[in-house]
N, C-alpha and C positions, 0 to 999 in steps of 0.2 A: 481312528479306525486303521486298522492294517491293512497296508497297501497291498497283499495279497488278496483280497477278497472287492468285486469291485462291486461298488454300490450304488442298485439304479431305486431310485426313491418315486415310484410309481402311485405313490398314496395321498401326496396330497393335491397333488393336479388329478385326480380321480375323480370322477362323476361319481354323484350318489348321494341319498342323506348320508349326516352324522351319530355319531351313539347317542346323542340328544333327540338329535328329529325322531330315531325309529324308537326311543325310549317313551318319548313321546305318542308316537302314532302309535306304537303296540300295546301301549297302558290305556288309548284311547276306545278300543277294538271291544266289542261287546263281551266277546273270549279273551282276555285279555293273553297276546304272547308277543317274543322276541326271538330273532335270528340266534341259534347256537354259536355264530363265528362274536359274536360278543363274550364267549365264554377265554377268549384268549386273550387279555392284556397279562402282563408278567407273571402273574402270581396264577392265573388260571392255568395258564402254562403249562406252569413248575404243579397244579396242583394236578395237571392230564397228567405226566410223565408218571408221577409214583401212582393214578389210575392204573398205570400201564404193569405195575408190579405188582397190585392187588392178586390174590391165588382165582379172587372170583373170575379176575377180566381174562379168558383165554383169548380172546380178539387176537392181544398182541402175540405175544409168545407165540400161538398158531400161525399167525402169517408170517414172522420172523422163522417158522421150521419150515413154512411152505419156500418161502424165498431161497434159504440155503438150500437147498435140496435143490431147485430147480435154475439156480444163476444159472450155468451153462448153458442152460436148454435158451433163459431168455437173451442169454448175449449174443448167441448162435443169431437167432431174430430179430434182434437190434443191428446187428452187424457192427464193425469198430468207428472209432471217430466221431462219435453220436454227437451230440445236446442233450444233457440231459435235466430234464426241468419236474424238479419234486413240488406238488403242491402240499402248501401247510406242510415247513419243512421239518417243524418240530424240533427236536434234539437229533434228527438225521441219525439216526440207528439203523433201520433198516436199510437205507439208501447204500451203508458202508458193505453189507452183505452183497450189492451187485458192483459196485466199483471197482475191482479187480478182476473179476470176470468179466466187464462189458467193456473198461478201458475208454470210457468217452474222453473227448478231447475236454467239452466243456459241462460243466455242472450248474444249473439256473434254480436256486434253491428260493421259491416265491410263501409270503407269510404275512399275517395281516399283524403279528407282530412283533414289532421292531427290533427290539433289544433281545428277544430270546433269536429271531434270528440271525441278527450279527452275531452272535456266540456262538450258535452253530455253524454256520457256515465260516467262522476264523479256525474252530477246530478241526474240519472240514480241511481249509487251504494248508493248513499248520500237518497233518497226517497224514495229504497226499500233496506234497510240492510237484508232482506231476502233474497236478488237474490245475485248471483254468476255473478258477470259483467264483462266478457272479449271486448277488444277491438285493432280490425283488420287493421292497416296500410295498405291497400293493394285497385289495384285498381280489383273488383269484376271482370270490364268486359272483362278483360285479362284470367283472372285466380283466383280460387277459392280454397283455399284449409283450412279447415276445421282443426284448431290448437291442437297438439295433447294435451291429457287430457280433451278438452271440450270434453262433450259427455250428450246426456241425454237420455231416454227411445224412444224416439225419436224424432228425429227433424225437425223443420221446417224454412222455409225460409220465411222471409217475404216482400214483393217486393214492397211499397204501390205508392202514386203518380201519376200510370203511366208510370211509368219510361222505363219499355218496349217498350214503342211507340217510344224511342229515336231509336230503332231498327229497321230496315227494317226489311218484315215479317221474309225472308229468316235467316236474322243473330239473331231476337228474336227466331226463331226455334232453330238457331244452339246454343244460350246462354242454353236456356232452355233445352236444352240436353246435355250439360256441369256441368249446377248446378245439374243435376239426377246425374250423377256419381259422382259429389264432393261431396254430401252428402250420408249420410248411406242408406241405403236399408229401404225402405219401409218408406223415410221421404214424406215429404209434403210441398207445396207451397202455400202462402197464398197470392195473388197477386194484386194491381188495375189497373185495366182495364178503359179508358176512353174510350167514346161510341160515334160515329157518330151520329151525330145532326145538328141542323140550323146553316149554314156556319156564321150566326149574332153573335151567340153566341161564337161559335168557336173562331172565329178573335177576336173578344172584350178580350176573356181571357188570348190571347198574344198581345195585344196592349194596355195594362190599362192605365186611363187617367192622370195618377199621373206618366209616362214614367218610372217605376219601371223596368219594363220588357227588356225597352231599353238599364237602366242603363245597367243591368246584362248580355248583350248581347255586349253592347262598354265595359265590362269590361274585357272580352278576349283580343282587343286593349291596355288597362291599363298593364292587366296582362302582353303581351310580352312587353311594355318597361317597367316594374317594374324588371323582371327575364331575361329578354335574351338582354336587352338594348335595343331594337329596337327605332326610333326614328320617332316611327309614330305618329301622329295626329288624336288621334280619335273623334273630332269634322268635319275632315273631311269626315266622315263617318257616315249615320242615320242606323238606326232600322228599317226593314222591317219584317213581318209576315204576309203570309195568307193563306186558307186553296186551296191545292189542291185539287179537288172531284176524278180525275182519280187513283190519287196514295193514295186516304183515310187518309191525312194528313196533318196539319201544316207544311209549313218551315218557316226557321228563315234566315235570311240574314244579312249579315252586306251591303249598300250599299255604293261605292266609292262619293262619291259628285263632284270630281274633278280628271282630272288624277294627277296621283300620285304614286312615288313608294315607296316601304315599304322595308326595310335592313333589315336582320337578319344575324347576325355574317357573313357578310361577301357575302349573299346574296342577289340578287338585284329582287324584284319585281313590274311588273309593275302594273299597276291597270290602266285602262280604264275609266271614267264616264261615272258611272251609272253600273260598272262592279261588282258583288257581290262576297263575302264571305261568304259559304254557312254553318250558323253554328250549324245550330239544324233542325230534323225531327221529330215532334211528329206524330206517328200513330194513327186514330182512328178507331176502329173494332164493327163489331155485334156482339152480346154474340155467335153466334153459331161458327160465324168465327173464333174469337178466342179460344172456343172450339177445332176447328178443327187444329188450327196451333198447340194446344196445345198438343193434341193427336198426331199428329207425331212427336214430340219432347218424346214421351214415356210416356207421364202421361192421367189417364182420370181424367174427372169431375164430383169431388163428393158433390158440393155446387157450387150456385153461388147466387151474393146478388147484387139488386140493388134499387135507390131511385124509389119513385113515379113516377117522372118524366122523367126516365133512361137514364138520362144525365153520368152514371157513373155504372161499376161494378166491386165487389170485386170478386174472385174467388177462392178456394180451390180446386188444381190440387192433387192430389194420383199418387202414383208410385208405388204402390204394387197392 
């Protein structure tokens, strides 16, 4: 490991089930589903990232124009000398768009996994020898905790992607009121928000026609027989997405094609045809609404940025 980049290993002294226990308990559940943040060991990754250059997914590309267009405005609000701590650091793309602008001391790049974040965060300390690059083994949406010695004048969290929509409103309230006390007094959130739009558009951005989307969704199937043995088939299983309008969101399903059961150490699951595996909810909100979920989680809004054609918003939450 490059001694430029310091590394606090927060994941396995972590409270929590394992990918077995909740593969388990979520294969047990009448509905059968699983947490999206199991969508990220290596190869999920690397299969988000080219998500991210699909022509269907504007998520990224829009908040990467919203961000350049408005660094100044958010460094001016951060003020210099920060912390600055990216959840799900990803390939750290976006984060590079405010780093020159915001100038923080330090960089706390947190990720549930491992190896794709040491690689971000070495090209990270490796392209700015100015910054102080730590980096967080841990999974964010369990538990947060802010490693002693990072510190800066103050800090912020920065959340981009949408990644909150993986939350129903309830538990993005209850995250966002967990990350105000994990961070110091009078930090800030710099967050993106995807915005309710033409259900056309929506569906397209999780069905891209290159089945990127797909892969990374039957990769979950890969993942438990690569780590827990399972000896499932995930060719017998397609990729479904589409948008709810009553609950304001994308789901993702895996669907059975065949009945069929699925083992896991020693557990027997049955699957129905045509019976789902429910594995991802993206929410989509109006700037006010999200406002409002925001503000009873303890923060207001003191910026919000979005494109011309408000397919997409960034947000700057205050807690002081």
């Amino acid at each position: 490991m490059s001694s430029a980049v310091r590394f606090h290993d927060q994941h396995v002294d972590a409270a929590g089930p394992s990918f077995r226990d909740d593969v388990i308990a979520g294969l047990s559940l009448e509905r059968k589903r699983l947490s999206p943040k199991y969508f990220y060991d290596r190869r999920g990754s690397l299969l988000f990232e080219a998500i991210c250059r699909q022509p269907e997914y504007y998520l990224t590309r829009t908040e990467e124009g919203i961000l350049a267009a408005a660094a100044e405005e958010i460094a001016a609000l951060v003020g210099p000398e920060s912390l600055l701590v990216e959840l799900g650091s990803g390939a750290s793309r976006k984060v590079r768009l405010l780093l020159e602008a915001m100038r923080p001391s330090r960089y706390l790049g947190v990720d549930i996994s491992r190896d794709f974040l040491l690689q971000s965060t070495r090209r990270l300390a490796a392209d700015y020898p100015w910054l102080e690059v730590h980096a967080a083994w841990a999974d964010f949406s369990e538990r947060l905790r802010v490693p002693s010695g990072v510190e800066g004048r103050r800090a912020v969290a920065f959340f981009p992607g949408s990644s909150i929509g993986n939350f129903a409103p309830a538990e993005a309230e209850a995250f966002l009121a967990r990350l105000r006390r994990a961070l110091p007094p009078g930090s800030g959130v710099l967050i993106g928000v995807d915005l309710v739009k033409d259900r056309r558009l929506l569906e397209a951005a999780y069905n891209d026609a290159a089945g990127v989307t797909a892969a990374f969704n039957l990769n979950l199937l890969e993942r438990m027989r690569r780590e827990l043995g399972a000896p499932v088939e995930p060719g017998n299983f397609r990729h479904l997405a589409f948008f709810d309008a009553a609950a304001s969101r994308i789901e993702m399903h895996l669907v059975s094609e065949c009945r069929q059961a699925l083992v896991v150490d020693g557990h027997r699951f049955d699957f129905a045809r045509g019976e789902t595996l429910h594995t991802e909810n993206s929410c989509k909100y109006s700037r006010e609404g999200f406002q409002a979920l925001a503000g009873r989680a303890g923060y207001r809004s003191s910026a919000v940025w979005s494109d011309a054609e408000g397919l997409f918003s960034v947000h700057y939450l205050s807690s002081d």
